[in-house]
C-alpha positions as CSV (number, residue, x, y, z in Angstrom):
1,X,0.0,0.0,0.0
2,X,1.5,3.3,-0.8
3,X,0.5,6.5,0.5
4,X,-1.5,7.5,-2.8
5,X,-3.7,4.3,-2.4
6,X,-5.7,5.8,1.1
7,X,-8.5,6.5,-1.6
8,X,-8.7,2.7,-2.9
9,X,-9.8,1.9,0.6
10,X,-13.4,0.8,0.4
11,X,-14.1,0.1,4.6
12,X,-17.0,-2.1,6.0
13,X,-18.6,-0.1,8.9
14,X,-21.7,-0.9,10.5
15,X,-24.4,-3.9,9.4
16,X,-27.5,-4.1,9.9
17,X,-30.0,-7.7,8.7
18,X,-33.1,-8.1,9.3
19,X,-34.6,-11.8,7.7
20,X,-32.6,-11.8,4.1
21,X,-32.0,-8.0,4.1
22,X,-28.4,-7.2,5.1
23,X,-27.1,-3.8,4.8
24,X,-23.2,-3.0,5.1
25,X,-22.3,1.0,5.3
26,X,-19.1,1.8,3.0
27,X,-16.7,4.6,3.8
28,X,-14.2,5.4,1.2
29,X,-11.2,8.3,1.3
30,X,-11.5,11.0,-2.0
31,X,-8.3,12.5,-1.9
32,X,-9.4,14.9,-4.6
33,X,-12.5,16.5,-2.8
34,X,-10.9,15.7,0.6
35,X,-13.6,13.7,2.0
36,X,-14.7,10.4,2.9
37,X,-17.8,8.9,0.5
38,X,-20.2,6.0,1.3
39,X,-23.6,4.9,1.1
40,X,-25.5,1.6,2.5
41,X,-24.9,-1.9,0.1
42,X,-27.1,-4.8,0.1
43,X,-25.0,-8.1,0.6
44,X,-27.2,-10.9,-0.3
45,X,-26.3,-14.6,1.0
46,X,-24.2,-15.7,-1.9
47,X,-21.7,-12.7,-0.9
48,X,-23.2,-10.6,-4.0
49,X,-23.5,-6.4,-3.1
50,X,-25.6,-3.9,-4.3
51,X,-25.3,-0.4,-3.6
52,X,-28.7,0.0,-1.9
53,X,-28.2,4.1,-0.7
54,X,-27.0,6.9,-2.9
55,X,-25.9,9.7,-0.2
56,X,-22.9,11.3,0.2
57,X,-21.8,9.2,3.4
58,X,-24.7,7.2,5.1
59,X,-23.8,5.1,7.9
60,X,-25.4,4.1,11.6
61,X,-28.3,1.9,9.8
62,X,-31.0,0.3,11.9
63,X,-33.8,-1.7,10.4
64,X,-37.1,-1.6,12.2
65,X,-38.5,-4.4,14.6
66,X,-41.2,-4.9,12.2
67,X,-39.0,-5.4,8.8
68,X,-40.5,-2.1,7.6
69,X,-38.3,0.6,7.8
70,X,-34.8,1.7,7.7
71,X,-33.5,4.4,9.6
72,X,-30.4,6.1,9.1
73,X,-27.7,8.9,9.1
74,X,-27.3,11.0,6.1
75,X,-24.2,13.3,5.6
76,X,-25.0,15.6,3.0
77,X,-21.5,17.8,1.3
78,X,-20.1,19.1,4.9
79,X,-23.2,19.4,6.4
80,X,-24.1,17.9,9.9
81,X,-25.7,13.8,10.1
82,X,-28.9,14.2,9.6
83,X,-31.8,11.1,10.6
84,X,-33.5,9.5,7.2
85,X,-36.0,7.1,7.0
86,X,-36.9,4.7,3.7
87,X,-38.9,1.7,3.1
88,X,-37.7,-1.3,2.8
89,X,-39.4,-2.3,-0.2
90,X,-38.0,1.0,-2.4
91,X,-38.8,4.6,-2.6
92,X,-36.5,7.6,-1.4
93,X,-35.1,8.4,1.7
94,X,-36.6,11.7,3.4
95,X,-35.4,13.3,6.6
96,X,-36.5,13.2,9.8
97,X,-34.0,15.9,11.8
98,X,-32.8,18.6,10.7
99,X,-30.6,20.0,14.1
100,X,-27.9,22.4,13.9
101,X,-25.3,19.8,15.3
102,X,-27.1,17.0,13.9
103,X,-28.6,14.2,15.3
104,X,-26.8,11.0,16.6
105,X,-27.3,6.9,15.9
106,X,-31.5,6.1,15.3
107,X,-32.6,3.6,18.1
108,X,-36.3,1.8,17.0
109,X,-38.9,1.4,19.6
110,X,-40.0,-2.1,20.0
111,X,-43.4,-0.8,17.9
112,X,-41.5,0.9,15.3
113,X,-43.0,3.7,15.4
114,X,-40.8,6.0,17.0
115,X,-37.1,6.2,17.3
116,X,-34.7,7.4,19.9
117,X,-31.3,9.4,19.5
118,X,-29.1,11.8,21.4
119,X,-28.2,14.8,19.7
120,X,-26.1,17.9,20.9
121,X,-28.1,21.1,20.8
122,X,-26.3,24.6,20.4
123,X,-27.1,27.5,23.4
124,X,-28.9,30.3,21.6
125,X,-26.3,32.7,19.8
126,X,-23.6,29.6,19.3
127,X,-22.1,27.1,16.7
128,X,-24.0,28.2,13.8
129,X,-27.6,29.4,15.4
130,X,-27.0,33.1,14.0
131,X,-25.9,34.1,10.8
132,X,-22.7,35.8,13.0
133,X,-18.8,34.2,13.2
134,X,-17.7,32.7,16.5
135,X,-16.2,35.8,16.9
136,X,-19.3,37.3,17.9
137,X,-20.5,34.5,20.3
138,X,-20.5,35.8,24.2
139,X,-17.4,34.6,26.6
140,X,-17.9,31.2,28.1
141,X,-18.0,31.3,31.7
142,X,-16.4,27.7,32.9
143,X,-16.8,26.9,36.9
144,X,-15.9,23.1,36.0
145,X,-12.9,20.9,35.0
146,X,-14.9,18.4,32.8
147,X,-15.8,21.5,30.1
148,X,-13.9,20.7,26.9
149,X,-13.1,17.0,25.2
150,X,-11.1,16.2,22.2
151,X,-12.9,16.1,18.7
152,X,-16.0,18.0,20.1
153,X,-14.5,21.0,21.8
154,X,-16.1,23.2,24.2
155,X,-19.0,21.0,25.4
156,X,-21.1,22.5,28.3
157,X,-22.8,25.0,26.2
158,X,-24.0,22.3,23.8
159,X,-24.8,19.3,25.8
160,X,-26.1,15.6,24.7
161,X,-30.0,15.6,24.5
162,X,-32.0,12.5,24.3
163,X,-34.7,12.6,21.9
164,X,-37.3,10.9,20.1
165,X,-38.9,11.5,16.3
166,X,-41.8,9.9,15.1
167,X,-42.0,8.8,11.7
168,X,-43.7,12.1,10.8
169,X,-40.4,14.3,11.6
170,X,-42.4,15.3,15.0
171,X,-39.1,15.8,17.5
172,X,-39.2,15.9,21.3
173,X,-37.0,16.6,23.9
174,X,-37.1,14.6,26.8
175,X,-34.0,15.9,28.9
176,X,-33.0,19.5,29.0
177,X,-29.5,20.1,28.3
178,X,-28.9,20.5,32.1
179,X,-26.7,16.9,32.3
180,X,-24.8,14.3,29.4
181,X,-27.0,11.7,27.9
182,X,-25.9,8.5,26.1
183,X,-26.6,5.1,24.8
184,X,-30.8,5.2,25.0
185,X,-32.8,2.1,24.6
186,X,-35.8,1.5,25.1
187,X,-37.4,-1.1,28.0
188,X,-41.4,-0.6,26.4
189,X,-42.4,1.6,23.8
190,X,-43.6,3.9,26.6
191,X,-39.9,4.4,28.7
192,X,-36.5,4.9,27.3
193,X,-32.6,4.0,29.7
194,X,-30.1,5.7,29.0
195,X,-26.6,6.3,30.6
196,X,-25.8,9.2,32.9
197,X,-23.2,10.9,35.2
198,X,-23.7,9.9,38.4
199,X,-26.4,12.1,40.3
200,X,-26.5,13.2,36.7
201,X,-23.5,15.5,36.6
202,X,-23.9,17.4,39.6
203,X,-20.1,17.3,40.0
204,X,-17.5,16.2,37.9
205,X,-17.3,12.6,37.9
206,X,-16.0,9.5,35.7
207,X,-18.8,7.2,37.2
208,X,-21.9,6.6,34.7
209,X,-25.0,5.1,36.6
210,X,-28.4,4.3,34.0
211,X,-31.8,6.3,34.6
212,X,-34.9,6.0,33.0
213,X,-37.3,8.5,31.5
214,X,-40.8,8.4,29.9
215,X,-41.3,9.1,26.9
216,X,-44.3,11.3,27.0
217,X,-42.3,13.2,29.0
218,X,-40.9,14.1,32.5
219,X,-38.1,13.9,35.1
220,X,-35.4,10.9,34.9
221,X,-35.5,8.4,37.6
222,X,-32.4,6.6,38.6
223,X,-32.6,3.0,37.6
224,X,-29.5,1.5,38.4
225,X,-26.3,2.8,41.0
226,X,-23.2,0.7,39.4
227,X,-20.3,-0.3,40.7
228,X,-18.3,2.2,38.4
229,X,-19.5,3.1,35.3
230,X,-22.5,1.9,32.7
231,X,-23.0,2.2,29.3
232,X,-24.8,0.9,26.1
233,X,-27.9,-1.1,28.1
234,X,-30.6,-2.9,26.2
235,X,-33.3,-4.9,27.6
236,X,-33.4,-9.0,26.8
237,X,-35.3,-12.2,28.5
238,X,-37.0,-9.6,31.0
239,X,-33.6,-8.5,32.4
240,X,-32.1,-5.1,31.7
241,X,-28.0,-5.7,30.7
242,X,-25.6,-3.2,30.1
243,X,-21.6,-2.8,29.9
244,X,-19.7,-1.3,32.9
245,X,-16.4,-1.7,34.8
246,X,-16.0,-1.5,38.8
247,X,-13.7,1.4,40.1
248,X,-14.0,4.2,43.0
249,X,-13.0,7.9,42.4
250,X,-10.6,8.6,39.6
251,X,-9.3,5.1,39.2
252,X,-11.2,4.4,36.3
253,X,-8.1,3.6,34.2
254,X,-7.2,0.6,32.4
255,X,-10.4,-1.4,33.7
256,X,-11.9,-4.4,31.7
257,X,-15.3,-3.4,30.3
258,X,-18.1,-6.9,31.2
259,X,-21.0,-7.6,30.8
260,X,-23.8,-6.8,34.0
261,X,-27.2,-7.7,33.9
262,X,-30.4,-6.8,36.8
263,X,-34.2,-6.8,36.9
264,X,-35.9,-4.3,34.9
265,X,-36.4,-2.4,37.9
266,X,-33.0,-2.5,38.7
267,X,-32.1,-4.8,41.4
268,X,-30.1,-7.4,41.4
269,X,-26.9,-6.2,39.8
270,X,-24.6,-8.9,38.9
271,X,-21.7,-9.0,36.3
272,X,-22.2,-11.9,34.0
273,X,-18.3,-12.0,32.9
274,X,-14.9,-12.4,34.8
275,X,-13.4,-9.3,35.4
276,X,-9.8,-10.5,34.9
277,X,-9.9,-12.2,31.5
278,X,-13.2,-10.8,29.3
279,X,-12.8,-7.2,28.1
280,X,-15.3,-6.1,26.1
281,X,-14.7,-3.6,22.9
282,X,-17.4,-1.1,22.6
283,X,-16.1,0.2,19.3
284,X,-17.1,-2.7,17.9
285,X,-20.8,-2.1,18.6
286,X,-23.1,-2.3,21.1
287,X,-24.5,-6.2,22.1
288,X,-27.3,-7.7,21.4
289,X,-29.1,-10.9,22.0
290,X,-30.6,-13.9,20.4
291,X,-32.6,-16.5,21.8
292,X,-29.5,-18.1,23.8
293,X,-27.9,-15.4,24.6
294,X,-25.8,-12.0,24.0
295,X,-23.7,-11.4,21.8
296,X,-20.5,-9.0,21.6
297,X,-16.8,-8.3,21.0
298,X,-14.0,-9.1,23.5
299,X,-10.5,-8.0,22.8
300,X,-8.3,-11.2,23.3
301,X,-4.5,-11.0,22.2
302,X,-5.0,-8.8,19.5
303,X,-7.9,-10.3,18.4
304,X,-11.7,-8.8,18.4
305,X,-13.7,-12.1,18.9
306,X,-17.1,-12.0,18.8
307,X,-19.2,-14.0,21.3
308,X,-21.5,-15.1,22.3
309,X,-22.0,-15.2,26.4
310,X,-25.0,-17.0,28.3
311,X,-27.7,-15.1,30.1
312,X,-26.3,-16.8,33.2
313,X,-22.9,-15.9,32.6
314,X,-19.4,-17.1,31.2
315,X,-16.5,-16.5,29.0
316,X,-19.3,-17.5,26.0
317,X,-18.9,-19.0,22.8
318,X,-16.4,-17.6,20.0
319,X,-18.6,-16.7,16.7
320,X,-16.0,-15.2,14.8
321,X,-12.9,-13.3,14.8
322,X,-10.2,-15.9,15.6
323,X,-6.7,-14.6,14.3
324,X,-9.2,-11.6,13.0
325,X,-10.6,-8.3,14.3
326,X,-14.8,-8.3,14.4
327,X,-15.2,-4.5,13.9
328,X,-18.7,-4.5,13.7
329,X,-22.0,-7.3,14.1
330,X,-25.8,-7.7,14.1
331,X,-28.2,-10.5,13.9
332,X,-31.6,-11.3,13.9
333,X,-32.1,-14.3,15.8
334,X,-31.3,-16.5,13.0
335,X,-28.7,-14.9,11.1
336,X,-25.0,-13.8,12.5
337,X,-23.6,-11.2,9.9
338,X,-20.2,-9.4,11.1
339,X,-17.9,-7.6,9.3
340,X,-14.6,-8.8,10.3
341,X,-10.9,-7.5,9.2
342,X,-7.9,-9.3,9.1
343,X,-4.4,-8.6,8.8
344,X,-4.6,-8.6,4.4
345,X,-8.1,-7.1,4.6
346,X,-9.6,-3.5,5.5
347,X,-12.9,-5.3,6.3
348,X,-15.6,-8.0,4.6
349,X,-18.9,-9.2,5.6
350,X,-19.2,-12.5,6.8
351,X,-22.2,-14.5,7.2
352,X,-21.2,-16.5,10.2
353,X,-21.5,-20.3,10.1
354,X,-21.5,-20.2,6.4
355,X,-18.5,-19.9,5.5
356,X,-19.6,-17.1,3.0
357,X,-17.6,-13.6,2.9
358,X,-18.1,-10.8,0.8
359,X,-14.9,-8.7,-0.1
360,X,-14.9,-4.9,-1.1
361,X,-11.8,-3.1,-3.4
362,X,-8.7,-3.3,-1.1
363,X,-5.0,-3.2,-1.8
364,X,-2.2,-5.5,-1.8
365,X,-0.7,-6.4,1.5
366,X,2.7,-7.4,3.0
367,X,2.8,-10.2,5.0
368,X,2.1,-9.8,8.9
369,X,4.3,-12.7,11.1
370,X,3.3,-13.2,14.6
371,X,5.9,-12.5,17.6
372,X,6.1,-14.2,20.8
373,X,9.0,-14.3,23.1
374,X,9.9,-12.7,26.9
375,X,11.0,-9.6,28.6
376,X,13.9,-9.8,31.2
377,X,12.4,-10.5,34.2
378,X,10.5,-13.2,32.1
379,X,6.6,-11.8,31.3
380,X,5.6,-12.6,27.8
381,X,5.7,-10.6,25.1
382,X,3.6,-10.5,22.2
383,X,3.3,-8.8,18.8
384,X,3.7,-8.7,15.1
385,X,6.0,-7.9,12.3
386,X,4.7,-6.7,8.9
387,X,7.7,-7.4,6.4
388,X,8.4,-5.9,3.3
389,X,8.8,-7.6,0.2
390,X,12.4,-9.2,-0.6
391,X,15.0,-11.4,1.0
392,X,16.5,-7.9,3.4
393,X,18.3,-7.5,5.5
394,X,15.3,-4.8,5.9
395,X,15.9,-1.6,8.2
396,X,13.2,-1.7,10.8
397,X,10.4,0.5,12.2
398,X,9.0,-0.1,15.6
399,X,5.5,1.2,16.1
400,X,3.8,2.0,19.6
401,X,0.2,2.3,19.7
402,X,-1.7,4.8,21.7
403,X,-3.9,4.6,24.9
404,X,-1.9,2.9,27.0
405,X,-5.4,0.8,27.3
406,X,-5.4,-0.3,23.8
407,X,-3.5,-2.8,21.4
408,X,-2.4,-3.4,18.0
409,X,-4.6,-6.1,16.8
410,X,-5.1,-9.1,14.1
411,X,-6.8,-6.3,12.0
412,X,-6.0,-4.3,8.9
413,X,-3.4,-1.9,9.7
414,X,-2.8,0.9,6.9
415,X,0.3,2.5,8.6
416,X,2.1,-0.6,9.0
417,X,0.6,-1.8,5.5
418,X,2.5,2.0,3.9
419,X,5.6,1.4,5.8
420,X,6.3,-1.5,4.8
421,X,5.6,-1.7,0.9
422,X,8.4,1.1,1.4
423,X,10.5,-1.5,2.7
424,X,10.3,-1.2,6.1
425,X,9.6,-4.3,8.3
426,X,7.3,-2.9,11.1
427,X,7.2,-4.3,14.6
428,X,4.0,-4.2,16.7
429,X,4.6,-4.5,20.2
430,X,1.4,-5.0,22.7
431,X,3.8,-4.4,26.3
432,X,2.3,-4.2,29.6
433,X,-0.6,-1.3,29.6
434,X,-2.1,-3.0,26.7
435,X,-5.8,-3.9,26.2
436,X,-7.2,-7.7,25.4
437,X,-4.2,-9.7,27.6
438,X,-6.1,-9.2,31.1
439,X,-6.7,-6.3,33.6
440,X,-3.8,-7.3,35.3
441,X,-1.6,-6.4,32.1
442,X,-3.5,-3.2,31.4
443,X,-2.7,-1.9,35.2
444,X,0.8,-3.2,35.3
445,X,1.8,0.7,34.0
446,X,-0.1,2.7,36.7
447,X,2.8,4.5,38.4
448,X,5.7,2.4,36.5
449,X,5.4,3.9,32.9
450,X,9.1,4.0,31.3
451,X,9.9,0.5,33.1
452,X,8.0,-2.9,32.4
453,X,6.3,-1.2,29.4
454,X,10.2,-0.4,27.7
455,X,11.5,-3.6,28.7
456,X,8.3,-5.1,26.9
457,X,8.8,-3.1,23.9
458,X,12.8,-3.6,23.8
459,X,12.2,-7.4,24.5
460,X,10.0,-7.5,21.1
461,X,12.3,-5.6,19.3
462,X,15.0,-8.1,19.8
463,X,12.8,-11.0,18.8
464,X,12.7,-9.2,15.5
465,X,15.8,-8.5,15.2
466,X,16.9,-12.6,15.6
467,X,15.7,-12.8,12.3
468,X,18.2,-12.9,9.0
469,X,15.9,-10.6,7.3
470,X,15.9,-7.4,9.8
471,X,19.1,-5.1,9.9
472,X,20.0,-4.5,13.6
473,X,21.7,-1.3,12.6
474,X,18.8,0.6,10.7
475,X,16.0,1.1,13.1
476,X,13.7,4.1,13.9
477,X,10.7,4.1,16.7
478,X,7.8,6.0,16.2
479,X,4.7,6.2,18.1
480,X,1.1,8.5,18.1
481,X,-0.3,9.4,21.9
482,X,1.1,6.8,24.5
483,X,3.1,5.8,21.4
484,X,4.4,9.3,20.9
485,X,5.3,9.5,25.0
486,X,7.2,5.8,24.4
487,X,9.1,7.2,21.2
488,X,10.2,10.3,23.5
489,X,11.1,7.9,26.6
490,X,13.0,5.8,24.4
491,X,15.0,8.3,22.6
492,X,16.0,9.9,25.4
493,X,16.9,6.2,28.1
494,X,17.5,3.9,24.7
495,X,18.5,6.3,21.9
496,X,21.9,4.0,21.2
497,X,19.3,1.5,19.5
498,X,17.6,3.9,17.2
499,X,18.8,5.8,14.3
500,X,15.7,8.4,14.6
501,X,12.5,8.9,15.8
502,X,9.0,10.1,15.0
503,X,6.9,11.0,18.0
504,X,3.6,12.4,17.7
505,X,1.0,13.3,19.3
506,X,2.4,12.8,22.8
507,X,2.2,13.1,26.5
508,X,6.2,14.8,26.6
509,X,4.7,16.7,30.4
510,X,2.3,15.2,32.3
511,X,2.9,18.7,34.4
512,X,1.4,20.8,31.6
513,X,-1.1,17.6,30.1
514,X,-2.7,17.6,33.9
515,X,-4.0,21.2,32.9
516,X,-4.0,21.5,29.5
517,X,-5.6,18.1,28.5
518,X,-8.9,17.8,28.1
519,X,-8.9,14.5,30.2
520,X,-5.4,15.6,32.2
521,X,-7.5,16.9,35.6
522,X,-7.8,12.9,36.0
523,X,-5.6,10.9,34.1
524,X,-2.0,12.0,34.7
525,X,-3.3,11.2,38.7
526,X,-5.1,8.1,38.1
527,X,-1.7,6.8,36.2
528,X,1.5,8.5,37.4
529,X,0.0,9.0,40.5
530,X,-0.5,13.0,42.0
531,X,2.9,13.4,43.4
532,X,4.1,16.4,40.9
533,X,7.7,14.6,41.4
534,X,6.9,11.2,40.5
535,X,5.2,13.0,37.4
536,X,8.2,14.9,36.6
537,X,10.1,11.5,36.8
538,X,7.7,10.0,34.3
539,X,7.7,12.9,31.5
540,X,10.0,12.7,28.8
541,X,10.8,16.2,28.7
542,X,12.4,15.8,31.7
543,X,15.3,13.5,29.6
544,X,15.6,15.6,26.5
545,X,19.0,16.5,27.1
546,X,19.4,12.6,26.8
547,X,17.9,12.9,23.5
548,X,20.7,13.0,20.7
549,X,19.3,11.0,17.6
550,X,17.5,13.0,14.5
551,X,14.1,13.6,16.1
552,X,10.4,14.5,14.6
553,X,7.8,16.4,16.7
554,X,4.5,15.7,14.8
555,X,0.9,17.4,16.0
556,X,-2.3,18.7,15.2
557,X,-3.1,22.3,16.2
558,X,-6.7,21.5,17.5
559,X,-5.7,17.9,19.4
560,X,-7.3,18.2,23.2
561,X,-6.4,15.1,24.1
562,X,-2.8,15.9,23.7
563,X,-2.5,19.3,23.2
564,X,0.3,21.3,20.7
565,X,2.1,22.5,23.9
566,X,3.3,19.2,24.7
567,X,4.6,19.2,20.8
568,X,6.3,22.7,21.2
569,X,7.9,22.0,24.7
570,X,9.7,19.4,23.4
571,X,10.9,21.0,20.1
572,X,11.9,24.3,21.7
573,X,14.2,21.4,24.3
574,X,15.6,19.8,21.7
575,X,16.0,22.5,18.9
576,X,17.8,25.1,21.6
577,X,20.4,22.3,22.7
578,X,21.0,21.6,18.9
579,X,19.3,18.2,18.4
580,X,18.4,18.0,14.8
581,X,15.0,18.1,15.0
582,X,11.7,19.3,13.0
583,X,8.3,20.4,13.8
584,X,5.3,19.5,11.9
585,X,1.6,21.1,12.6
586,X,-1.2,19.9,10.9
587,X,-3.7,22.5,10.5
588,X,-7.3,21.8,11.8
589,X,-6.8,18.2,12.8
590,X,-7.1,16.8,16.1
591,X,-6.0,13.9,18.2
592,X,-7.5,11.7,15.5
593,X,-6.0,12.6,12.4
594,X,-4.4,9.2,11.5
595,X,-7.9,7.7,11.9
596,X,-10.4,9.9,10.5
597,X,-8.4,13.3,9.6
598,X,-9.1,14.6,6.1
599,X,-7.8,12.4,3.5
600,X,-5.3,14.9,2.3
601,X,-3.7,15.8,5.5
602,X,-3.4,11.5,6.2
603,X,-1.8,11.0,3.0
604,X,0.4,14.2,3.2
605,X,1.5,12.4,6.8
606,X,2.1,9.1,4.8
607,X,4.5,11.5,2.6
608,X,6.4,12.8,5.3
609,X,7.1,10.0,7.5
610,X,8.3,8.2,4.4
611,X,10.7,11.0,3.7
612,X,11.7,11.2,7.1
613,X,12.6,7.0,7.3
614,X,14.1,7.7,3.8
615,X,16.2,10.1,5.1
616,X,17.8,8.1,8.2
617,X,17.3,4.6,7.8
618,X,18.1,3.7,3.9
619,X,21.4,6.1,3.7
């Protein structure tokens, strides 16, 4: 894959199937209008597709309870999602919403004759309600920490709403913009759940509990008090279930997501799933049941299994997804369709139990080897190696993924895919702090970060490096987020190893992140600890005059998560002690740019750290 093929990326999202109608959404990059296109397809059962929509991106598809209807989200040029609805049986798709900020994922009622969503409605005077710039918007006056996040922005002046539409475009409003809403389903066709702030945001918290609301209208009534946080509920077998994890205060970190499950009037709260080993992924989709039980995703190793787990309880039944990443799933009691990627593959539908998979225009990939070996005090490490093409010796890339609390998986991996054909062999490391290899893994960074997570990373590395085909003396690290932190940290403690590095995106001061950050009033406690010390002792920036090798300091100007000072800090370090070093800002992005930036500025990226390799690892 080279950086020019982005736009011959044709992605699977969600799937929707209702009897023998299965519809796929498609998201594809157009360089040349610098968007993303898609519309809905029609898979049938012999793996044939149809385009069945003709939008500019549709996506978030949900086919009523009674076969009828589909609802959807329409993105229209650069306007906001908007809700549609067609018939099933033909005719064209009319709107439902039309909200300033749009209107977020259609939920059915059991009926079908209303649906549910959360949309984010604008105070008077802001984002667009006038015909006036922002400049002409009123100061904000902010009395909490929680009042930004990345990829929204300022958020407390245009809260979450739930609402419901009937199929006549008649909206309501049924909670005032006074707390968050998320996640609604609905228990009857009279009451909708939803997750919630504790005490409904009175306070800043992490802790999510699920209330309840009718839908003709009314105050919210706490349903359900968890033992942490809740989210995407739905209501099976009589019994309400939801996703959660258990934690107190801020230590909400690096905590396996399970499956819970109580009475419809919410007692009874048990976790169905062991809170060591099972770790749900909620960006894979939301569960949902058949008639033995629920199915969803649980990150295992790398791999995005889909399951299915007993209403009683248990580790459940693999579906699909072995060696594979399940990205997104639906059934309808009868039918399993998921669209799983795998390591050659940006995503097919499969038709589980069949054996039948439908693939969409991809590219040609390089061949992804898996890693196993051991650190030095003797944990396990695991990862994978995408190699170029040719006998090599090839120089070598090492790649850290963000989060801490997530992996690189047994999916599709463009970057590594780019890097690669370029003739880079690509290690993938998954140290300790990763997602998918127990809780215990994922919390084995919480005050230790530059320790068990290097020796992990260093350990892989070298298992690599055993091999004929790698060149021991050519290697870069690079990293995005966590990854970014990792590439500073091991510049500056490991730099002999490396001939350059690409850091972006990082945590470089967790001083500065713990105000600047839109989730720093928390995290940089909840993981370094609150000793401003021990945080010093864990920030790369406090090493930079350890930092010698050739050194990029990549950003986005709008990233929250990560903001630019943590980019400029570290250039300014490196580029007054005379490190050879370069800055580069991408304008308008933010902390997701390598995800779902605009196609021009991701293959522009591509471009650049494929100069930058050129320039210090093939001399």
């Amino acid at each position: 894959m080279r950086p020019e093929d982005l736009q011959l990326l044709t992605t699977p999202g969600t799937v929707a199937v209702s009897g023998d109608l299965v519809l796929v959404s498609i998201t594809k990059p157009d360089l040349e209008k610098n968007t993303y296109r898609g519309g809905l397809h029609r898979v049938f059962p012999d793996g044939t597709t149809t385009p069945w929509t003709h939008g500019d991106r549709d996506n978030a598809q949900r086919i009523s309870p009674d076969g009828r209807f589909v609802a959807f989200l329409r993105v229209s040029g650069k306007s906001k999602p908007q809700l549609y609805v067609v018939p099933v049986d033909g005719g064209e798709p009319r709107p439902l919403t039309d909200l300033p900020l749009g209107a977020g994922a259609p939920v059915w009622s059991p009926d079908s004759s209303r649906i549910a969503f959360v949309a984010r409605v604008p105070e008077e005077g802001r984002y667009g309600t006038t015909d006036d710039g922002p400049e002409a918007e009123a100061p904000r006056r902010i009395t909490r920490l929680d009042y930004r996040v990345d990829d929204v922005g300022f958020r407390l002046d245009r809260r979450p709403r739930l609402h419901v539409v009937t199929l006549d475009g008649e909206v309501s409003e049924l909670t005032d913009g006074s707390f968050d809403v998320a996640d609604p389903a609905w228990i009857d066709d009279s009451t909708l759940v939803f997750a919630a702030p504790r005490d409904l945001g009175a306070v800043e918290t992490l802790h999510a509990d699920l209330y309840t609301v009718p839908v003709s209208g009314g105050a919210p009534s706490l349903l359900v008090r968890t033992a942490g946080d809740a989210s995407m509920p739905f209501v099976a077998e009589s019994s309400l279930f939801w996703l959660g994890t258990e934690f107190s205060g801020i230590d909400a970190v690096a905590r396996n997501h399970g499956l819970w499950k109580a009475s419809l009037d919410g007692s009874g709260a048990v976790r169905l799933t062991d809170v060591e080993t099972v770790d749900v992924e909620r960006l894979s989709g939301p569960p949902v049941a058949d008639a033995t039980g629920v199915l969803l995703v649980v990150r295992n190793r790398g791999a995005l299994e889909l399951r299915r787990i007993p209403f009683d309880g248990g580790p459940g039944e693999v579906l699909a997804g072995t060696e594979a990443a399940v990205r997104s799933f639906a059934t309808d009691g009868s039918t399993v369709v998921v669209v799983v990627s795998t390591p050659d593959d940006v995503g097919q539908v499969e038709f589980v139990g069949t054996g039948v998979r439908t693939a969409f225009p991809s590219v040609d990939a390089r061949r992804v080897v898996e890693l196993n070996g051991s650190a030095s005090d003797g944990y396990p490490v695991h990862g994978w190696l995408v190699l170029p093409d040719g006998d090599g010796p090839h120089p070598v890339v090492v790649a850290v993924h963000g989060g801490p609390f997530m992996y690189h998986s047994w999916g599709f991996f463009d970057e590594a895919q780019v890097y690669a054909t370029a003739g880079y062999a690509v290690v993938l490391p998954n140290p300790r702090g990763s997602a998918g290899y127990g809780q215990a893994h994922g919390q084995a960074v919480i005050g230790k970060f530059g320790t068990v997570d290097v020796d992990d990373v260093l350990s892989l590395l070298d298992v690599a490096l055993a091999r004929e085909d790698i060149d021991s003396e050519r290697a870069g690290v690079m990293g995005g987020s966590y990854g970014g932190f990792m590439t500073s940290w091991l510049s500056a403690h490991h730099g002999e190893r490396f001939r350059a590095a690409w850091s972006e995106r990082a945590v470089n001061a967790w001083d500065s992140f713990g105000g600047s950050s839109d989730i720093g009033y928390f995290f940089a406690d909840a993981y370094c600890g609150p000793d401003p010390e021990a945080q010093r002792a864990m920030s790369p920036l406090t090493y930079a005059e350890k930092i010698n090798i050739p050194f990029a300091v990549v950003h986005s100007e709008h990233d929250w998560r990560c903001p630019l000072e943590q980019a400029q800090r570290m250039f300014v370090a490196l580029k007054r002690r005379g490190v050879e070093t370069e800055m580069l800002i991408f304008p308008g992005e933010g902390h997701e740019l390598t995800r779902t930036g605009q196609p021009r500025h991701r293959r522009q990226r591509f471009d650049a750290v494929l100069e930058w390799w050129d320039r210090y690892l093939k001399a």
